[in-house]
LUMMARKOL-504280 format. One record per residue (C-alpha): residue number from 1; residue in three letters; x, y, z. Coordinates in Angstrom, 1 decimal. Each point is the difference from the previous one (the first is absolute). Layout:
BEGIN
+-----+------+--------+--------+--------+
! pos ! code !     px !     py !     pz !
+-----+------+--------+--------+--------+
! NUM !  ALA !      X !      Y !      Z !
...
+-----+------+--------+--------+--------+
//
This chain:
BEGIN
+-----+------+--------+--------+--------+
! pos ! code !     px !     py !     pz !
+-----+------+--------+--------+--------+
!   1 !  UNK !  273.9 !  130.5 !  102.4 !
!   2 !  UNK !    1.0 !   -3.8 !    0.2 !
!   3 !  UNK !   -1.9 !   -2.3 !    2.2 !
!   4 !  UNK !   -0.1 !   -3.5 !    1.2 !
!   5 !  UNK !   -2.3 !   -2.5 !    0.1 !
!   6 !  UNK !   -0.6 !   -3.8 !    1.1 !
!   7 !  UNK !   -1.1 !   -1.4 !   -3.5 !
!   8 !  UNK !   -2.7 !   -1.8 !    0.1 !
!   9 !  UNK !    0.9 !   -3.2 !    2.3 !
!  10 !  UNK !    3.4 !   -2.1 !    1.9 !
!  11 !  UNK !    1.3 !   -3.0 !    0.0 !
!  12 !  UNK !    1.6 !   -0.6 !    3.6 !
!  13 !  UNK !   -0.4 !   -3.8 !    1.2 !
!  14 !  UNK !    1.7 !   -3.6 !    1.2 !
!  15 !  UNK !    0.2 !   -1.3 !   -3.9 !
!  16 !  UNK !    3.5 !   -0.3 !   -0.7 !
!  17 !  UNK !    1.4 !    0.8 !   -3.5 !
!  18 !  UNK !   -1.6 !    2.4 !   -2.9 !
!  19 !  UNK !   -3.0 !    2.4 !    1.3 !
!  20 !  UNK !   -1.5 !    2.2 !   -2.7 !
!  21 !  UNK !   -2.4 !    3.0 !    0.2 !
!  22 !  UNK !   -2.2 !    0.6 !   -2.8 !
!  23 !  UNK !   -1.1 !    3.5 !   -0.2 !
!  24 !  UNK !   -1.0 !    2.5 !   -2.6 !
!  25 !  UNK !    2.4 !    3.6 !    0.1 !
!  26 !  UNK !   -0.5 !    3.2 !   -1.9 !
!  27 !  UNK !    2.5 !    1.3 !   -2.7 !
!  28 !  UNK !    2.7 !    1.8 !    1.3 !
!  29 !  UNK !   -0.1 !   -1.7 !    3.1 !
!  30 !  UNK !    3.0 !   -0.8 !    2.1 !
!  31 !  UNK !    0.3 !   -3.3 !    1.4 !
!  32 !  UNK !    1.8 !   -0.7 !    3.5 !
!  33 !  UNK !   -0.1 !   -3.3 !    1.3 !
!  34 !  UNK !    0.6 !   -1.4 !    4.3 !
!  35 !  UNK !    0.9 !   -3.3 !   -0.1 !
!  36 !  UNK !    0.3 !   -1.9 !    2.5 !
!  37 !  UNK !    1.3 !   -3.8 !    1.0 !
!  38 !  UNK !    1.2 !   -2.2 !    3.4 !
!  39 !  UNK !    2.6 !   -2.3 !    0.2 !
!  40 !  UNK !    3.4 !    1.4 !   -0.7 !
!  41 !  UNK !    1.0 !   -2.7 !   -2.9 !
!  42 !  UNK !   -2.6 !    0.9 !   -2.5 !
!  43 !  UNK !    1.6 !    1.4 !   -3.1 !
!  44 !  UNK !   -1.1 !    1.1 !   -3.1 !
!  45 !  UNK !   -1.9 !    3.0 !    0.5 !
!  46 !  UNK !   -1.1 !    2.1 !   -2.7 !
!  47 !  UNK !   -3.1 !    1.9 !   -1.0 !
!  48 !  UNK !   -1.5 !    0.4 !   -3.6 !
!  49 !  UNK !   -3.4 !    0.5 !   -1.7 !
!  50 !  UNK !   -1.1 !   -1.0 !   -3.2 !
!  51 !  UNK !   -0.5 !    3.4 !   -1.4 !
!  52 !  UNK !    2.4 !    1.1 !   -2.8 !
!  53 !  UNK !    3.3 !    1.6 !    2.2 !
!  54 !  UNK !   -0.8 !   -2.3 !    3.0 !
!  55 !  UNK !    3.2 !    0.3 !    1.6 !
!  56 !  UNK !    0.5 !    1.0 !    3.4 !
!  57 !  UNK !    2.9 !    0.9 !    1.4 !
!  58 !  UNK !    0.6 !   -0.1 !    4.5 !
!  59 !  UNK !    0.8 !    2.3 !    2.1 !
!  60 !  UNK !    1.1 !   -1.2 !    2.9 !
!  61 !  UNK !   -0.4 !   -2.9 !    2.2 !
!  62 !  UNK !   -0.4 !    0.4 !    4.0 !
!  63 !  UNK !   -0.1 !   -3.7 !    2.2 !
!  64 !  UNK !    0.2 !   -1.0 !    3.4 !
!  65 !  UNK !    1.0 !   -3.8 !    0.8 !
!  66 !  UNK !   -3.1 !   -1.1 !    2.0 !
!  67 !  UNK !   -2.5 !   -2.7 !   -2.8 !
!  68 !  UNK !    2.5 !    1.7 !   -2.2 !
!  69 !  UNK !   -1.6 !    3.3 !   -0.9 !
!  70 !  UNK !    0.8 !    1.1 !   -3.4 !
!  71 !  UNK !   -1.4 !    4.0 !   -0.8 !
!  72 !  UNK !    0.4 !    1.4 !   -3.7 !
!  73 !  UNK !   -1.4 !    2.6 !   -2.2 !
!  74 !  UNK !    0.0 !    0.0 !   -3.6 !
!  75 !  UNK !   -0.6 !    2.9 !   -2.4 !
!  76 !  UNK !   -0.9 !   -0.6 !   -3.8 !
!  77 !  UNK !    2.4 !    1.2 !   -2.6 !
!  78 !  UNK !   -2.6 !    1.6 !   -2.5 !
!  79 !  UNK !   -3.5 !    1.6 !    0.6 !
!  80 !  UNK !   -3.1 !   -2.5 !   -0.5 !
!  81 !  UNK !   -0.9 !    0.7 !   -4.1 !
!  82 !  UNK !   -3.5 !   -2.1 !    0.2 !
!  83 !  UNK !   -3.1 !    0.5 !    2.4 !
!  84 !  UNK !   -0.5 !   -3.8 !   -0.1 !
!  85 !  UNK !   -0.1 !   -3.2 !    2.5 !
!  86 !  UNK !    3.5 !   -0.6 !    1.3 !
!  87 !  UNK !    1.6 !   -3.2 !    1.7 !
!  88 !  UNK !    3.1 !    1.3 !    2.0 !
!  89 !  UNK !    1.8 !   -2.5 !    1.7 !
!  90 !  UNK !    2.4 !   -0.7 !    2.8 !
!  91 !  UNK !    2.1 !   -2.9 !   -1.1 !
!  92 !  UNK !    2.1 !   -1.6 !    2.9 !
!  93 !  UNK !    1.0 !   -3.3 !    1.0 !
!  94 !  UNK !    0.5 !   -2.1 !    3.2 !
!  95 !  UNK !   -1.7 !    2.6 !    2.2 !
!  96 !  UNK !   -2.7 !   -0.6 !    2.7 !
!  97 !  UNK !   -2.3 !    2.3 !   -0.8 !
!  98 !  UNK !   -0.5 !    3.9 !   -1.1 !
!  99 !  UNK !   -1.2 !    1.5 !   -3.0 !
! 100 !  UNK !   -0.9 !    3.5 !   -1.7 !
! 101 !  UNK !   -1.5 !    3.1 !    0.7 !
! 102 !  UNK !   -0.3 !    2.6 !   -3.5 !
! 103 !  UNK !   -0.1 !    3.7 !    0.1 !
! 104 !  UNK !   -0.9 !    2.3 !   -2.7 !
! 105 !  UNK !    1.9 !    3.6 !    0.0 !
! 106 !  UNK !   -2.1 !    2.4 !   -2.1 !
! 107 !  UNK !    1.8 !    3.3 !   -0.8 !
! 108 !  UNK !    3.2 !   -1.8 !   -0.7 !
! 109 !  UNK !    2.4 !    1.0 !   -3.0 !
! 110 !  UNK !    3.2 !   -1.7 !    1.1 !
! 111 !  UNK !    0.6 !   -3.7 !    0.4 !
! 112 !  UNK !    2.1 !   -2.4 !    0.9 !
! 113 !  UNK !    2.3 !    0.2 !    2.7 !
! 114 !  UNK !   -0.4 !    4.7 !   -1.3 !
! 115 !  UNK !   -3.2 !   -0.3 !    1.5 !
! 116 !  UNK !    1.3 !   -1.1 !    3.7 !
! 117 !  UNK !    1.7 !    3.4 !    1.4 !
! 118 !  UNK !    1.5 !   -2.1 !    3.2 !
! 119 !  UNK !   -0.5 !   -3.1 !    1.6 !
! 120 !  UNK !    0.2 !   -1.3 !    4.0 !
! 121 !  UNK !   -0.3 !   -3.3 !    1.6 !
! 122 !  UNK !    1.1 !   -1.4 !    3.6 !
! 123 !  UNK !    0.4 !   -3.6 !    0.1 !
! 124 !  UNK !    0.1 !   -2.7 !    3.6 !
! 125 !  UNK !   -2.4 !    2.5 !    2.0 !
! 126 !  UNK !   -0.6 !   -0.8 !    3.3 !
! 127 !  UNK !   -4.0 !   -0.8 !    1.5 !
! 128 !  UNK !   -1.8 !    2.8 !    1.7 !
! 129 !  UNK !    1.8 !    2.9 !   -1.6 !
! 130 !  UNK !   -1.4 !    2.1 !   -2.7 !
! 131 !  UNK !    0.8 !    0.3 !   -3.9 !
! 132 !  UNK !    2.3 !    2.8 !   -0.5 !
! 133 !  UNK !    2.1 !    0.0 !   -3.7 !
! 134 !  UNK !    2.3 !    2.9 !   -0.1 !
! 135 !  UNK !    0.1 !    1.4 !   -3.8 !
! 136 !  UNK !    3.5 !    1.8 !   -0.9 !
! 137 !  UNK !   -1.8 !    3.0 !   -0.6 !
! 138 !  UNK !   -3.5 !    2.0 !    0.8 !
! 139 !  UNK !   -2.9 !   -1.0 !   -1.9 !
! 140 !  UNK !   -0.8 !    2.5 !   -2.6 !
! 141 !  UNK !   -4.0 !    0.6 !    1.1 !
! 142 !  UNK !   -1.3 !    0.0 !   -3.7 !
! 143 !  UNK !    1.1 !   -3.4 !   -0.3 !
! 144 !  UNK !   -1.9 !   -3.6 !    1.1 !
! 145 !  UNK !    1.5 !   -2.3 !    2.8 !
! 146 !  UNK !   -0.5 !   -4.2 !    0.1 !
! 147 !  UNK !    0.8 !   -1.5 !    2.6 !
! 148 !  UNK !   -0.4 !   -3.5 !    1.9 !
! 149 !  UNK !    0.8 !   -2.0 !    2.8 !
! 150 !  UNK !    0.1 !   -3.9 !   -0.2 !
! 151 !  UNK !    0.4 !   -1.8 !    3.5 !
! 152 !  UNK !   -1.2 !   -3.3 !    1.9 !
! 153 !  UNK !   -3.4 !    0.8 !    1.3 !
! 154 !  UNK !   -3.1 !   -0.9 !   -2.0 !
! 155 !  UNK !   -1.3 !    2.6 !   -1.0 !
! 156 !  UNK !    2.7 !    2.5 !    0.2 !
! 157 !  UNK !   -2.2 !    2.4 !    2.2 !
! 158 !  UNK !    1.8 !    2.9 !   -0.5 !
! 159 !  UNK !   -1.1 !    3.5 !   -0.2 !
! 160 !  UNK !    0.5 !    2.6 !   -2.8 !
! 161 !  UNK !    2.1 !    3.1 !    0.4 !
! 162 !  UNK !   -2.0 !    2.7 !    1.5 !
! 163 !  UNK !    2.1 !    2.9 !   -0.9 !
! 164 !  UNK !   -0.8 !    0.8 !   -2.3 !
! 165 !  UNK !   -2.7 !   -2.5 !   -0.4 !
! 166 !  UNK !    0.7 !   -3.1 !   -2.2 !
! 167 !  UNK !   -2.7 !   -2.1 !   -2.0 !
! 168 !  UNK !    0.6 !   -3.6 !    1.1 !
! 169 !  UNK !   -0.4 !   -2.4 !   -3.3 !
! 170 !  UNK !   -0.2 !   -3.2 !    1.9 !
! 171 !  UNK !    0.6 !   -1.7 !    3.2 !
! 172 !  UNK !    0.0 !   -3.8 !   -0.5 !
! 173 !  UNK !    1.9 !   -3.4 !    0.7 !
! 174 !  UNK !    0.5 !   -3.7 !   -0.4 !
! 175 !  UNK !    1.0 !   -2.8 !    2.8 !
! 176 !  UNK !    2.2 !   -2.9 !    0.0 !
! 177 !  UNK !    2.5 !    2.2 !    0.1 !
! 178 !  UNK !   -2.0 !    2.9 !    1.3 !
! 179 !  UNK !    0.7 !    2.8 !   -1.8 !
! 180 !  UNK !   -1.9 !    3.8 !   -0.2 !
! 181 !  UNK !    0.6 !    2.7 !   -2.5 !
! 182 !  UNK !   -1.6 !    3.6 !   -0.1 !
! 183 !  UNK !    0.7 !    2.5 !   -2.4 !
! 184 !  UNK !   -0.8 !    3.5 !   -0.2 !
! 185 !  UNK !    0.1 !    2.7 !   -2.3 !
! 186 !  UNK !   -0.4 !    4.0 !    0.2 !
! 187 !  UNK !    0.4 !    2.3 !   -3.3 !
! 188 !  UNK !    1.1 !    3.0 !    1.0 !
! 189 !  UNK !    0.6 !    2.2 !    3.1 !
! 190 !  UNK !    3.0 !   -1.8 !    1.4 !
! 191 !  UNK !    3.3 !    1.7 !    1.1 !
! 192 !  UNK !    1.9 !   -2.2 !    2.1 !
! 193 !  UNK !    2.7 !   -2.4 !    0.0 !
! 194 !  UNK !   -0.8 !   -2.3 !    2.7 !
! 195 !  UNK !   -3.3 !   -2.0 !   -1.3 !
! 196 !  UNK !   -1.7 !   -0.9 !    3.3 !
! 197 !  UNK !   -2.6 !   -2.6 !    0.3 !
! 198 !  UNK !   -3.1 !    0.8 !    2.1 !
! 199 !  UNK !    0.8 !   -2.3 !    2.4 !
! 200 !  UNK !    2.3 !   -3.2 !    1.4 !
! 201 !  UNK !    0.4 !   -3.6 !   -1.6 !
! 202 !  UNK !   -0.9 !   -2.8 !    2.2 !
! 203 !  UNK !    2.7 !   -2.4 !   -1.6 !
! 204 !  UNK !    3.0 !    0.6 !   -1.5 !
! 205 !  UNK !   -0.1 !    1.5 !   -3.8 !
! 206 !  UNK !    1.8 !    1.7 !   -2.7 !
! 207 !  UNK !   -1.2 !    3.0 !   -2.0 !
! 208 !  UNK !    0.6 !    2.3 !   -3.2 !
! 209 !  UNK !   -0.9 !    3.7 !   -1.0 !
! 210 !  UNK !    0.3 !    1.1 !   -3.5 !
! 211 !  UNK !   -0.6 !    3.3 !   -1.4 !
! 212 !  UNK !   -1.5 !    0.8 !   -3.8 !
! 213 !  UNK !    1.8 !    2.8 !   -2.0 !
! 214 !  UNK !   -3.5 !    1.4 !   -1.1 !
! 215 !  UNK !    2.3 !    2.8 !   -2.0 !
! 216 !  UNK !   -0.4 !    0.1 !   -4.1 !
! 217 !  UNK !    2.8 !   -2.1 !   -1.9 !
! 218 !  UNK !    2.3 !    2.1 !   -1.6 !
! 219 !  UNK !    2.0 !   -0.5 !   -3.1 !
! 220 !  UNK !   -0.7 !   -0.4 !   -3.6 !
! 221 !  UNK !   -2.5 !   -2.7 !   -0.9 !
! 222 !  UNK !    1.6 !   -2.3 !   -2.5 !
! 223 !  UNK !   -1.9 !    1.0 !   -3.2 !
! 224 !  UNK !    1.0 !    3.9 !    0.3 !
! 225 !  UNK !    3.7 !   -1.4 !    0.6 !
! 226 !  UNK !   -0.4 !   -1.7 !   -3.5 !
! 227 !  UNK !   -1.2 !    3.4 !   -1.5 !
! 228 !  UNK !    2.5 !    1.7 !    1.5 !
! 229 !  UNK !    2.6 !   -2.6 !   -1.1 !
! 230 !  UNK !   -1.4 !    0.2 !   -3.7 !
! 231 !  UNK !   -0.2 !    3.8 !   -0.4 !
! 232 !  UNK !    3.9 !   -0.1 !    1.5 !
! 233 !  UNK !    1.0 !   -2.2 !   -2.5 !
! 234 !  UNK !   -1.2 !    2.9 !   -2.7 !
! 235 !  UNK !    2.6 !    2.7 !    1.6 !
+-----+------+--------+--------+--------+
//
């Protein structure tokens, strides 16, 4: 069964530009990355690691115009190869503030964009009303959920999804702008298509769901598609 976890540490604060987490994953491991960042100009976001294959590729992007509130997740294109200290890194520019928070996937054959099955955000929420992203379809219960919710209140105070019950990862923040984030995570055992927080935001936020595909990868690996390509070329 897949499963998520925080790994190891975060990176969530008022210094603008680059933030890194340094962190040491498993083989096999799947990598998905929150980023977050305030003030709407900042451009140049991306996230790497300095792994072999450290490309990441995002999955969607939820905001909401208040400091700017930028929401993102990121999902490596290949499975970690080495158990070894890693440096990812959030690279942005012209932001005032934000940062990383890296989750490992265990269980995980697919990656890429394969290994999200769907995707929801809502952007410009309003203040005391609670986090509700509506995927396209029900959540298949043998798959993990991520979710988070970035608003204006430091921390972001909010509570988990009861449920079925969520693990919260983190509940943090920064000021000047004040900004919260809280993520949480549960592996398996949700249904639904609405993704409901535990409970309201006291300042206006934006938020994002995404689903894993926690299925097996299908198709033939490429060295069997060379043997089949070489014993073809005999007939």
């Amino acid at each position: 069964m897949a499963a998520i976890t925080e790994l190891g540490t975060r990176d969530i604060d008022t210094t603008a530009g680059n933030d890194t987490v340094t962190a040491t994953p498993a083989v096999n491991d799947l990598i998905v990355v929150v980023q977050v960042s305030s003030n709407s100009a900042a451009t140049g976001h991306n996230i790497t690691d300095d792994q072999a294959g450290g490309t990441y590729t995002q999955i969607a992007l939820a905001q909401e115009s208040t400091n700017g509130k930028r929401l993102r997740m990121w999902v490596r294109n290949s499975l970690i190869a080495s158990a070894v200290s890693t440096v990812f890194t959030s690279t942005i520019s012209g932001d005032s503030g934000g940062g990383l928070g890296v989750f490992k996937v265990t269980g995980m054959s697919k990656v890429g964009l394969n290994a999200i099955r769907q995707s929801a955000i809502q952007d410009e929420q309003a203040a005391s009303t609670t986090p509700a992203p509506v995927f396209g379809s029900a959540v298949l219960t043998t798959n993990p959920v991520l979710g988070c919710v970035m608003n204006g209140t430091n921390p972001a105070t909010l509570t988990p999804r009861s449920s079925p019950a969520y693990t919260e990862r983190f509940d943090v923040g920064y000021i000047n702008p004040t900004i919260g984030v809280e993520v949480m995570s549960i592996d398996s055992g949700e249904t639904a298509t609405t993704i409901t927080w535990g409970s309201t935001s006291a300042s206006t936020y934006c938020d994002m769901v995404i689903e894993l595909d926690s299925s097996a990868a299908t198709g033939i690996p490429w060295h069997a598609r060379r043997k089949v390509q070489r014993r073809s070329d005999l007939w």
